[in-house]
C-alpha positions in Angstrom: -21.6 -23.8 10.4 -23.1 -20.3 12.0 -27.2 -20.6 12.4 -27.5 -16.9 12.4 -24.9 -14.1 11.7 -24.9 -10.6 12.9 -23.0 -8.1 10.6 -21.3 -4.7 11.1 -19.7 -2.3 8.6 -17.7 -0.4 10.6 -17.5 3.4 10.1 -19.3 6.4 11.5 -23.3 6.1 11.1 -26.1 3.6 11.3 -29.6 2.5 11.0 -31.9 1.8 13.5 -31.3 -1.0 16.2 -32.5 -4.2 14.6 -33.0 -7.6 16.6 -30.6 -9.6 17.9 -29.4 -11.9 15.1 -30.3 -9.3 12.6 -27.6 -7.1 10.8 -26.6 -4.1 12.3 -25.4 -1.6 9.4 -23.0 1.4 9.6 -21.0 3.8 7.4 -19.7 7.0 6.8 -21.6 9.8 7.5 -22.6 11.7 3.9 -21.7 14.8 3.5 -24.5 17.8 3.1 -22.7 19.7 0.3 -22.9 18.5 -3.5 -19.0 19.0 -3.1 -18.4 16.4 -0.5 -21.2 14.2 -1.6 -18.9 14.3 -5.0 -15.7 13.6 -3.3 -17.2 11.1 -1.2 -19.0 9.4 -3.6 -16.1 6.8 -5.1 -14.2 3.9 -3.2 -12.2 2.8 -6.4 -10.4 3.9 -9.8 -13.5 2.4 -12.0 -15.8 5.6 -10.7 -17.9 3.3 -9.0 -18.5 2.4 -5.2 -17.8 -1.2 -4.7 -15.1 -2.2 -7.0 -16.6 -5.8 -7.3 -16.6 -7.2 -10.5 -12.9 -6.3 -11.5 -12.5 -7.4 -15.2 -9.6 -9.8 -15.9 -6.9 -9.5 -18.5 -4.2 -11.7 -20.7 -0.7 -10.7 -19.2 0.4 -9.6 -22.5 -1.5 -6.5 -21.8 -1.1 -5.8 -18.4 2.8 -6.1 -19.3 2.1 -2.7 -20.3 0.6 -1.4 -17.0 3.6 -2.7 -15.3 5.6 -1.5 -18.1 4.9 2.1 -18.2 6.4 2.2 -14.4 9.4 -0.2 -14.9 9.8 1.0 -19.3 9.9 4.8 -18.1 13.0 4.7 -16.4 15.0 4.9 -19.5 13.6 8.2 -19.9 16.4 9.5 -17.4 18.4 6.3 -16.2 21.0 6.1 -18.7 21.4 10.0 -17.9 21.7 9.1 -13.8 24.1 6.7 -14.5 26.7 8.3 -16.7 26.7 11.2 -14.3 27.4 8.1 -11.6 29.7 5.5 -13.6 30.7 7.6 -16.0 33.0 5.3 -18.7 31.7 2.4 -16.1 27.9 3.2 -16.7 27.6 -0.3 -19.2 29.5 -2.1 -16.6 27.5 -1.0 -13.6 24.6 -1.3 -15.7 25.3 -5.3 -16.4 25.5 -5.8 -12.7 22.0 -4.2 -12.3 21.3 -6.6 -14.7 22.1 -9.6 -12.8 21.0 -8.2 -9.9 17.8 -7.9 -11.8 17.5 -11.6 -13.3 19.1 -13.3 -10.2 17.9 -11.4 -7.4 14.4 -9.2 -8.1 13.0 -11.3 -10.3 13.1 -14.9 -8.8 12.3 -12.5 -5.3 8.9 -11.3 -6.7 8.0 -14.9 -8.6 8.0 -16.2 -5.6 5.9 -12.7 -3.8 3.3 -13.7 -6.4 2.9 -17.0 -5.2 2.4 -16.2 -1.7 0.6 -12.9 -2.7 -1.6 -13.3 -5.6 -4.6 -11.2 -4.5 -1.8 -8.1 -5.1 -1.1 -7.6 -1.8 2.6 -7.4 -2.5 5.3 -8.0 -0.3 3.9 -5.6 3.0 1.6 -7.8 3.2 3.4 -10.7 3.6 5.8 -9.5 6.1 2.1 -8.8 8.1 1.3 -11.9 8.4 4.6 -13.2 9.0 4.9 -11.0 12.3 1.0 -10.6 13.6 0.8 -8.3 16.3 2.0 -4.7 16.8 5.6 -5.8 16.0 3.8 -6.5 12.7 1.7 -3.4 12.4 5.0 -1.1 13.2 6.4 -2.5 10.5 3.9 -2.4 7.9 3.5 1.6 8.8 7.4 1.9 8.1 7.3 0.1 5.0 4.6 2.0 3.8 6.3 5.2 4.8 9.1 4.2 2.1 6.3 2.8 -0.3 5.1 6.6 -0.3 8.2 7.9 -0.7 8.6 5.3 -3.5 5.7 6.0 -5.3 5.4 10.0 -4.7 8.4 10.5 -5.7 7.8 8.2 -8.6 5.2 10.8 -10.0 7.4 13.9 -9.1 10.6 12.8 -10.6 8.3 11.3 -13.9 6.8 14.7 -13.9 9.9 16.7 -13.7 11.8 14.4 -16.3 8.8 14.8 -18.6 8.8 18.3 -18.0 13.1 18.6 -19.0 11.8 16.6 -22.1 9.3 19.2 -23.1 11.5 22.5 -22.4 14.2 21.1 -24.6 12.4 20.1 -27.3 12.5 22.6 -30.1 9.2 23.0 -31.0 8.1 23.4 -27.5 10.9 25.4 -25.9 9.3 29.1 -27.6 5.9 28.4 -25.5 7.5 26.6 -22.3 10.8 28.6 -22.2 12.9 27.3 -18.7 9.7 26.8 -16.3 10.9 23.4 -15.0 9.1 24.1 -11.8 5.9 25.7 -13.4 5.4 22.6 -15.9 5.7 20.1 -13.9 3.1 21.4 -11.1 1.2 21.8 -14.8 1.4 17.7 -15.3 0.9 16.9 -11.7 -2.4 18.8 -11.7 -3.4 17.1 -15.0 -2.8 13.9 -13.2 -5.0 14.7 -10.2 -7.6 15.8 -12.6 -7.5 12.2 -14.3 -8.4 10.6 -11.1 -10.5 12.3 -9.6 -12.8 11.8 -12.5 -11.8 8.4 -12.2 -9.1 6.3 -14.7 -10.6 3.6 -16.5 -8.8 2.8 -19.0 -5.5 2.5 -17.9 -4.7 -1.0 -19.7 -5.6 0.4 -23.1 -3.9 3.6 -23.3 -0.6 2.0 -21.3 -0.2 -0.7 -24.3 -0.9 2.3 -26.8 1.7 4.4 -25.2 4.2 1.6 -23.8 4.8 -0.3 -27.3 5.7 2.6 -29.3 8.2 4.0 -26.5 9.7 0.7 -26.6 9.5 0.9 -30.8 10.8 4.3 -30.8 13.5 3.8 -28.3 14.9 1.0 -30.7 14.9 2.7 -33.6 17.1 5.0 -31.7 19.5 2.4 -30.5 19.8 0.6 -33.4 21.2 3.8 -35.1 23.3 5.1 -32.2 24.7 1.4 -32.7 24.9 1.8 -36.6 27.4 4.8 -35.3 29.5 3.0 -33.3 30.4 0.3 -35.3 31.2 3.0 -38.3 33.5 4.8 -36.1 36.0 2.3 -34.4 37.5 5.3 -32.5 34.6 5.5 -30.4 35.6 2.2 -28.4 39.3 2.9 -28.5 38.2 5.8 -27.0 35.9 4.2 -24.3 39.3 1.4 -23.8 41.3 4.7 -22.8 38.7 6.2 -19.9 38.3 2.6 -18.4 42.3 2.1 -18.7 43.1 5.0 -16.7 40.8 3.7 -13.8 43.1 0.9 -13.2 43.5 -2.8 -14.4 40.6 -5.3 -15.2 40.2 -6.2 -11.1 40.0 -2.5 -10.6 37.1 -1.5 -13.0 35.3 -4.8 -12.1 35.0 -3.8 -8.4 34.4 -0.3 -9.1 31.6 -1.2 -11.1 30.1 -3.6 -8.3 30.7 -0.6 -6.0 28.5 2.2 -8.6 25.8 -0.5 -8.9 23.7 0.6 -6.4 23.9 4.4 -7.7 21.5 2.6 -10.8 19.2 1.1 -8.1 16.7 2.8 -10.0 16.5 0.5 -13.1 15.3 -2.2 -10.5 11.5 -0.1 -10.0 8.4 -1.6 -11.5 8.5 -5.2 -9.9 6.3 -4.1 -6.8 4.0 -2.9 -9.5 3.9 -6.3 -11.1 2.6 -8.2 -8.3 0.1 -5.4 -7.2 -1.4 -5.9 -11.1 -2.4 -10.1 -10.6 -5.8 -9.4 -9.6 -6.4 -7.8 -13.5 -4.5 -11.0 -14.9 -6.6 -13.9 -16.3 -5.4 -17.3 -15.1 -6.7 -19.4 -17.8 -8.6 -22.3 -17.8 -6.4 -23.5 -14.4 -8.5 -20.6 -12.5 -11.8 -21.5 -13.7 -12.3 -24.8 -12.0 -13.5 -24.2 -8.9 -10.7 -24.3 -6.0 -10.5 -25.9 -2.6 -9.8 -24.4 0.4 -7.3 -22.2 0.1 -5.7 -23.2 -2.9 -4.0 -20.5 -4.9 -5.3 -19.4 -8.3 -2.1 -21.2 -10.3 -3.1 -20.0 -13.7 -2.7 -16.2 -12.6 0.6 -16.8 -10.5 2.3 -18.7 -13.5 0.7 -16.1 -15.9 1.9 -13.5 -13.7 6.0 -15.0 -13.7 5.7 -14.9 -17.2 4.8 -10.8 -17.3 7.7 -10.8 -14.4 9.8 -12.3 -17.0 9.1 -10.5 -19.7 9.0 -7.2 -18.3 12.8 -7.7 -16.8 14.0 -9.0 -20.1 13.2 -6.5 -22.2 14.2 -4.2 -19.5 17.3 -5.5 -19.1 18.6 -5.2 -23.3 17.2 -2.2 -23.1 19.2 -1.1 -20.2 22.0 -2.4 -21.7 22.0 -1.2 -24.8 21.1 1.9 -24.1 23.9 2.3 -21.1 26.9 1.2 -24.3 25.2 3.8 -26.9 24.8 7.4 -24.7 28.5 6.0 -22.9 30.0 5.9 -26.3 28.0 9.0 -27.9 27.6 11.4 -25.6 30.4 13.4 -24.0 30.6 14.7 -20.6 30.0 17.7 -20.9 26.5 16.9 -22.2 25.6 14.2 -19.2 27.0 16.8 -16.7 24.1 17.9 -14.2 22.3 21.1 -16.6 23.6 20.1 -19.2 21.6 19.3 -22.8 22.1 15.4 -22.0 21.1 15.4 -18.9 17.8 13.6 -17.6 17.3 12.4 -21.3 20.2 10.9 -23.1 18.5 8.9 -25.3 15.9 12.1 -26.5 19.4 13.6 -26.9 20.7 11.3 -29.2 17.6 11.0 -31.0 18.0 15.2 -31.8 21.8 14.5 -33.1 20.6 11.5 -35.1 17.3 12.2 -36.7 14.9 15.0 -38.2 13.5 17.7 -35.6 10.2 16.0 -36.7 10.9 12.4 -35.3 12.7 13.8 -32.3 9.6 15.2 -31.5 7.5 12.7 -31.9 9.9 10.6 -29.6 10.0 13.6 -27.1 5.9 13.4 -27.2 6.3 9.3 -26.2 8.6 10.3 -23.6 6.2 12.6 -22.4 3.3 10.3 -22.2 5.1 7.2 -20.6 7.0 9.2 -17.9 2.9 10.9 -17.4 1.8 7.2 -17.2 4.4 6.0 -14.8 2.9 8.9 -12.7 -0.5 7.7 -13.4 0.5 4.0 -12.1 2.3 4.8 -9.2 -0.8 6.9 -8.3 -2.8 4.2 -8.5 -0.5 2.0 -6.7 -0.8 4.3 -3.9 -4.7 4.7 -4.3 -4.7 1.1 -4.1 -2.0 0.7 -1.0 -3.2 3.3 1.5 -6.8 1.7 2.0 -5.7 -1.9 2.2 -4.0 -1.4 5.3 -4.8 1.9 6.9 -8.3 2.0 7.4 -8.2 -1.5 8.3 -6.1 -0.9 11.0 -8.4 2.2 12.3 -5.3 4.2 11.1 -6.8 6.5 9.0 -9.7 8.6 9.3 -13.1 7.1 7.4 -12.9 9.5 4.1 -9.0 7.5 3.4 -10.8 4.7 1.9 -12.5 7.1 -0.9 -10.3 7.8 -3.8 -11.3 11.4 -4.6 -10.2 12.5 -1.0 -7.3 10.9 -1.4 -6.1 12.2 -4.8 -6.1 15.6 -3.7 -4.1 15.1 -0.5 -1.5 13.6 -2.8 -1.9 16.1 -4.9 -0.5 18.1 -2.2 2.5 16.2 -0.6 3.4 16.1 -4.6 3.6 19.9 -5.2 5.4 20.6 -1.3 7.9 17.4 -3.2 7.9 19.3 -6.4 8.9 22.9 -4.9 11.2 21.3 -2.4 13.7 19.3 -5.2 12.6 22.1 -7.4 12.0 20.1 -10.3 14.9 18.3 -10.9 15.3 14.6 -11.9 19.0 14.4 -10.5 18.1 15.6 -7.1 15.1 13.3 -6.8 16.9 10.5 -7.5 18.7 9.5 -3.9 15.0 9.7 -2.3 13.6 7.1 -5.3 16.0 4.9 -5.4 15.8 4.8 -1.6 12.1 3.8 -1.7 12.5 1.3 -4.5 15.2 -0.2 -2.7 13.5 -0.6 0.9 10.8 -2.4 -1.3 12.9 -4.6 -2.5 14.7 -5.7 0.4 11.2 -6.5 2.4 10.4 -8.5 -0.4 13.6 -10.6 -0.2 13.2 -10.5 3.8 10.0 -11.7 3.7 10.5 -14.4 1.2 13.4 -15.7 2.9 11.3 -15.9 6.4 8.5 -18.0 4.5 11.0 -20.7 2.9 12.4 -20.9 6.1 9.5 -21.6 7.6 8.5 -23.8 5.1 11.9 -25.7 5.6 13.3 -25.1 2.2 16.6 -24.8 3.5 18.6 -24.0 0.1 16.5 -21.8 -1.6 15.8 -19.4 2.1 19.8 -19.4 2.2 20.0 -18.0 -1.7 17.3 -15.9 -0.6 18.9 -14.7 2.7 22.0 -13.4 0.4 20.2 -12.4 -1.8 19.0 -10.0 1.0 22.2 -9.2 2.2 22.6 -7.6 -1.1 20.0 -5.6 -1.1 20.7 -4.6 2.4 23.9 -3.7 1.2 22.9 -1.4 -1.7 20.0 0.1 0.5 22.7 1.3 3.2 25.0 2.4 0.3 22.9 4.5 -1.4 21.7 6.1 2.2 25.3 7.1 3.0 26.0 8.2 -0.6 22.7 10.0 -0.7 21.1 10.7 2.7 18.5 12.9 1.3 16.4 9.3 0.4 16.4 8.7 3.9 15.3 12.1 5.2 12.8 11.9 2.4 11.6 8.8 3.8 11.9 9.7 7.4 9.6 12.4 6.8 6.6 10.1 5.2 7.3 7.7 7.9 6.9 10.3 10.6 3.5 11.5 8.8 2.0 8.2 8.4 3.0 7.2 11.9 1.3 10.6 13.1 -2.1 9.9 11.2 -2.1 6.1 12.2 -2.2 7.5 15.9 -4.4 10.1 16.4 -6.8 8.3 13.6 -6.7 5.2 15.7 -7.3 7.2 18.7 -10.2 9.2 17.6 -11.6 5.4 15.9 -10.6 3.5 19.0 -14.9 4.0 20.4 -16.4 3.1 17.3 -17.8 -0.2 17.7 -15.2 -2.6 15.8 -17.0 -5.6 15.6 -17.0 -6.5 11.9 -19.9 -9.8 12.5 -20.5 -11.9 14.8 -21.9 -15.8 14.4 -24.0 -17.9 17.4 -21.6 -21.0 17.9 -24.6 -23.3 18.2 -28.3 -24.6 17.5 -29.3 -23.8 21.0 -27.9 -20.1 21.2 -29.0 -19.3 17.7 -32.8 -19.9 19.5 -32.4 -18.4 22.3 -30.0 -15.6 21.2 -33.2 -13.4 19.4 -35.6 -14.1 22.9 -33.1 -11.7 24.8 -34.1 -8.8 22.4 -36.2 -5.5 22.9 -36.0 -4.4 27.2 -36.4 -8.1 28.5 -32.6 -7.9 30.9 -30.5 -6.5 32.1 -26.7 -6.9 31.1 -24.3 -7.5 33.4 -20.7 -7.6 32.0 -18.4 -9.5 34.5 -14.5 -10.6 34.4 -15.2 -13.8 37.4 -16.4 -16.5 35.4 -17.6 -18.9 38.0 -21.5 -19.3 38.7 -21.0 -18.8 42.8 -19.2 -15.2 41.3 -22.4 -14.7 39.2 -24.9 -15.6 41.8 -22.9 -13.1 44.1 -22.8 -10.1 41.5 -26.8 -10.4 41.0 -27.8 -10.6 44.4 -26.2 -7.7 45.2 -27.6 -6.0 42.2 -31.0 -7.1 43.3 -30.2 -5.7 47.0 -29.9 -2.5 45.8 -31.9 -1.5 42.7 -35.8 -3.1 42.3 -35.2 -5.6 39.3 -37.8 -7.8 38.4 -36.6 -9.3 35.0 -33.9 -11.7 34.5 -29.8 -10.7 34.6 -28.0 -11.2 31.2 -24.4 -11.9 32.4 -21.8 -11.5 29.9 -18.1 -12.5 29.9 -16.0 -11.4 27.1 -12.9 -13.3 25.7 -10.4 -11.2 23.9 -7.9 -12.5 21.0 -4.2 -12.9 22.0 -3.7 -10.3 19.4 -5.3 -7.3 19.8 -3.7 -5.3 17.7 -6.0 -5.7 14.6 -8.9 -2.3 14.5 -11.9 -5.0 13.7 -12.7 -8.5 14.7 -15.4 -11.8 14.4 -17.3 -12.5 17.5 -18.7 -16.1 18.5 -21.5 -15.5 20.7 -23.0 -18.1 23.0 -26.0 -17.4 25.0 -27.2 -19.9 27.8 -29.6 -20.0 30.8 -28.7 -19.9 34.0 -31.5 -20.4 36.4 -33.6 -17.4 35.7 -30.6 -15.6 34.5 -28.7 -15.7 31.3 -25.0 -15.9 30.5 -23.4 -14.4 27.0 -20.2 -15.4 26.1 -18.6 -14.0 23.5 -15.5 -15.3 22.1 -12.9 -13.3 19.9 -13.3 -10.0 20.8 -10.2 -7.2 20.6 -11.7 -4.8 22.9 -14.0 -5.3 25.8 -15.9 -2.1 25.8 -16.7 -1.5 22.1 -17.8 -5.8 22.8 -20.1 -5.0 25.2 -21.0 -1.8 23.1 -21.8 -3.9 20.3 -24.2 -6.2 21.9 -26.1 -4.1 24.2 -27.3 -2.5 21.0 -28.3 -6.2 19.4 -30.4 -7.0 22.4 -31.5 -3.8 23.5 -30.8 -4.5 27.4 -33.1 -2.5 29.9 -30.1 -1.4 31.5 -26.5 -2.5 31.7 -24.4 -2.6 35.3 -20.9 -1.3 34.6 -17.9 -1.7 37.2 -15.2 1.0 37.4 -12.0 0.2 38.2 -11.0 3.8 39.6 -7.2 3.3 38.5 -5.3 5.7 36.4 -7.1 6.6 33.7 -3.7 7.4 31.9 -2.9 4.4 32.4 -6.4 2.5 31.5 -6.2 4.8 28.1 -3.1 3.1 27.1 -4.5 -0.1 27.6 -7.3 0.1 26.0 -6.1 1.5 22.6 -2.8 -1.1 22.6 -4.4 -4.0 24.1 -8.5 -3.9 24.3 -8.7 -3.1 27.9 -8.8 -0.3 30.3 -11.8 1.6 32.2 -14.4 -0.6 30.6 -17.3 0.8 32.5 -16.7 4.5 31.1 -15.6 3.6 28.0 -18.7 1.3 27.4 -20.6 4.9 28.2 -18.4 7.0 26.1 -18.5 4.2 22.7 -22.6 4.1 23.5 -22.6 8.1 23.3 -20.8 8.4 20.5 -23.0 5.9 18.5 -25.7 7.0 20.0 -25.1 10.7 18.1 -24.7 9.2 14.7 -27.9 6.7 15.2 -30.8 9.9 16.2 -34.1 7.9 16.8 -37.0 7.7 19.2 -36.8 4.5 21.1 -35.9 4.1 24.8 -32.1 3.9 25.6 -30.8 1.6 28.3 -30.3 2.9 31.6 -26.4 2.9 32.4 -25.2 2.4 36.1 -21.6 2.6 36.7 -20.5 0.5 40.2 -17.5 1.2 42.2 -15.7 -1.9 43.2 
């Protein structure tokens, strides 16, 4: 076990140097206006800094967290897919099914067993290739993930919006501003957050459940109206007869399916929700190791399972009614039908007055589903950004956040100009990328588990969704350019944030591997050496280096050699250091075990001991060239760099006592 640890919160400012063996502190800098004092002030959704503490729920209610995502779609999914099936949309639809109950759902059962801390699926595929291989592909995959989500709030917006305008009682006040209301909604939205969401649980179960309720009742009687007018199916036998025989229409409607990709979003959210689901009494015995928290993973398959049941009759049903009810000319893009079938049949079958109130539940869910995938994203960009030293320091605060979202949503807003049927190729892109690194990275982790027959199920199971990814890219390319473009900004931040955060000193603590080191360690502390880094490891090497620091320059206390051991891996932004400390003579030798960058290293530990002064070797080889190998792989001009990371901490950490003299040596 560590004797003595030495911590570092990495980010822009400190307190003052504290022994050796003694936490070293630092964080952001705060802001000197109330304004970004306010915007600056919250790490999380709760309105509070840490986020520690987060409360647990049954799955029956977070159902409805998940649900307002994945229940929303029927707010404009049975519209998409009559304008893409047409007389096929129930048969498409039923494929969408199974691809739901066969493919998504046993995919994501088995993401939240391997990701229960919600990580999701990115995160697996991270640990499943370490490395920069690994970290490429995270930033791609949450390139898509953006485009997923923002578009998520846009199209939700717009559809709510198209809702509103036709409504009767609405229309007078809103007249045609599709544009105009939905920028309206999405500034609501960023409002919300940045005063912080709290109750999200509650007021998704209050809005969820009647949407279902209402969306029944409407069902039911559209059904009621089929079955008293027997012309209805003769009518829908006729339009599937003209496309051909039984083989025909079966392999059109396998061909449509991925068109409907969209009914398949919401399971991503449902394995980002497991840290608000309460495991039972499995989770409150204390666990071993690393053993999973069983109660919430089978808690969570059960939501999973529920979510994609109900989802899936009412896809069903509600694909058979607005097929049977409502004629072309209404589904058509513009037309009455269109982006809300089901609101539509609701206004032919009912009072203005219950229209309206299922127009208002529209509203709200489709508000919600913007709400969650917000929050997804809130939740998403910090895990993995500012980990990596890809995103500036303020990324991490949710306030900052929500209004450069804010942003990207109106440019996404103005661009599709509103409209649900335009937005849809970009969505169903995202959703589907999601998807398919899910399956991938599934299939990779029974494989390596040696689970031969379920990786191969899995494997085609991927193949399908590979399939309707590149499908719905060559039928709808804008998805792609979409998602091109969020991939090209993300990739852009990651590398000028990691750039400018490549000489902060990215040590996140560091332990003394033994008894002796742990005593020794604090004796080093406050001008008593001089630090020495070295690459030669050999005692004849240090022998040579400190006589000839003692030929030139008039040293009388001892030499504090230190040799620094770097991961394989270096592609992480902050790492654990073993330090051992050990005489040598009258001289001392530090080695320090892994470390992902030499300079910020040695950075790092001439402020825990506070070295008189530290003897730096240059290199003098292409500094190009050293740049690039010390942001990709740790190393580079250490000597200069050691001087630049000590400036630059040096700025943030104003204070009166004695810096170390720094000599840089030619070699």
């Amino acid at each position: 076990m560590p004797l003595a640890r030495v911590r570092t919160l990495v980010s822009n400012n400190a307190r003052r140097r504290t022994p050796f063996g003694r936490a070293l502190w630092q964080r952001a800098p705060e802001s000197r206006s109330a304004i970004g004092r306010w915007l600056l002030g919250v790490t999380d959704l709760h309105g509070s800094g840490d986020g520690a503490g987060q409360e647990t729920h049954s799955w029956r209610r977070v159902l409805w967290l998940t649900g307002v995502d994945y229940f929303s779609t029927l707010g404009y999914q049975p519209g998409i897919a009559l304008l893409a099936a047409g007389a096929l949309a129930p048969l498409a639809t039923s494929v969408l099914v199974l691809v739901t109950l066969l493919g998504a759902l046993p995919i994501y059962a088995q993401v939240a067993r391997r990701s229960y801390a919600g990580q999701g699926s990115i995160a697996m595929l991270e640990n499943l290739l370490p490395g920069w291989s690994g970290k490429l592909l995270v930033l791609i995959l949450l390139g898509f993930a953006a485009t997923d989500f923002v578009i998520t709030m846009t199209l939700s917006a717009a559809d709510a919006t198209k809702h509103a305008i036709e409504n009767p009682y609405l229309h007078p006040f809103l007249g045609d501003a599709q544009v105009g209301v939905t920028l309206i909604l999405l500034a609501l939205l960023a409002v919300v957050f940045l005063f912080g969401f709290r109750e999200a649980i509650g007021v998704a179960a209050v809005v969820a459940v009647p949407y279902l309720l209402l969306s029944l009742v409407v069902l039911v009687r559209g059904l009621g109206e089929i079955a008293a007018r027997p012309e209805l199916w003769s009518g829908w036998h006729r339009a599937l007869g003209a496309r051909g025989d039984w083989g025909t229409i079966a392999a059109g409607a396998l061909l449509l399916f991925p068109k409907l990709a969209l009914g398949l979003s919401g399971f991503e959210t449902g394995v980002s929700v497991m840290p608000l689901i309460d495991g039972g009494s499995p989770d409150a015995q204390p666990r071993r190791g690393a053993q999973p928290p069983l109660g919430r993973i089978r808690n969570t398959r059960k939501l999973l399972v529920a979510a994609a049941a109900i989802m899936s009759v009412m896809l069903v049903l509600s694909s058979v009614v607005t097929t049977l009810l409502i004629s072309p000319d209404d589904y058509r893009e513009g037309g009455p039908a269109s982006g809300r079938a089901l609101a539509h049949l609701a206004h032919g079958f009912f009072s203005a007055g219950f229209a309206s109130i299922y127009d208002i539940w529209t509203i709200l869910i489709l508000w919600l589903a913007g709400a969650s995938a917000l929050a997804g994203l809130l939740n998403l960009v910090p895990r993995y950004l500012p980990r990596f030293g890809m995103a500036p320091a303020w990324a991490a605060r949710a306030r900052p956040l929500v209004l450069v979202l804010f942003v990207i949503n109106v440019v996404v807003t103005l661009v599709f100009r509103a409209s649900v049927e335009a937005q849809s190729g970009a969505y169903a892109t995202g959703v589907l990328v999601l998807i398919l690194s899910a399956a991938l990275a599934v299939t990779l982790a029974l494989w390596r588990e040696e689970r031969r027959p379920a990786s191969v199920y899995f494997g085609a199971m991927t193949l399908v969704f590979a399939y309707t990814l590149v499908d719905n890219c060559v039928e709808r390319p804008d998805g792609v350019i979409i998602g091109s473009a969020f991939i090209l900004l993300v990739l852009v931040v990651s590398t000028v944030s990691r750039s400018v955060r490549a000489t902060e000193i990215r040590v996140s603590e560091a332990d003394f591997v033994d008894q002796a080191s742990a005593e020794l360690g604090p004796s080093l502390v406050g001008k008593k050496v001089h630090m020495v880094p070295m690459k030669a490891r050999s005692p004849e090497a240090r022998a040579g280096k400190g006589a000839e620091i003692r030929r030139y320059y008039r040293i009388d206390e001892a030499l504090a050699f230190v040799h620094v051991n770097l991961l394989d891996n270096r592609s992480g932004f902050l790492a654990p250091l073993e330090v051992e400390v050990r005489r040598e003579g009258r001289e001392y030798v530090i080695e320090v075990h892994g470390a992902i960058a030499i300079a910020n290293t040695i950075a790092y530990l001439s402020e825990m001991v506070d070295p008189i002064s530290i003897f730096l070797s240059l290199t003098r080889q292409d500094l190009t060239r050293q740049a690039f190998r010390f942001l990709l792989f740790g190393e580079g001009e250490t000597g200069l760099l050691v001087y630049a990371i000590l400036l630059r901490y040096w700025e943030w950490t104003p204070e009166d006592d004695v810096r170390p003299r720094i000599h840089l040596l030619s070699d």
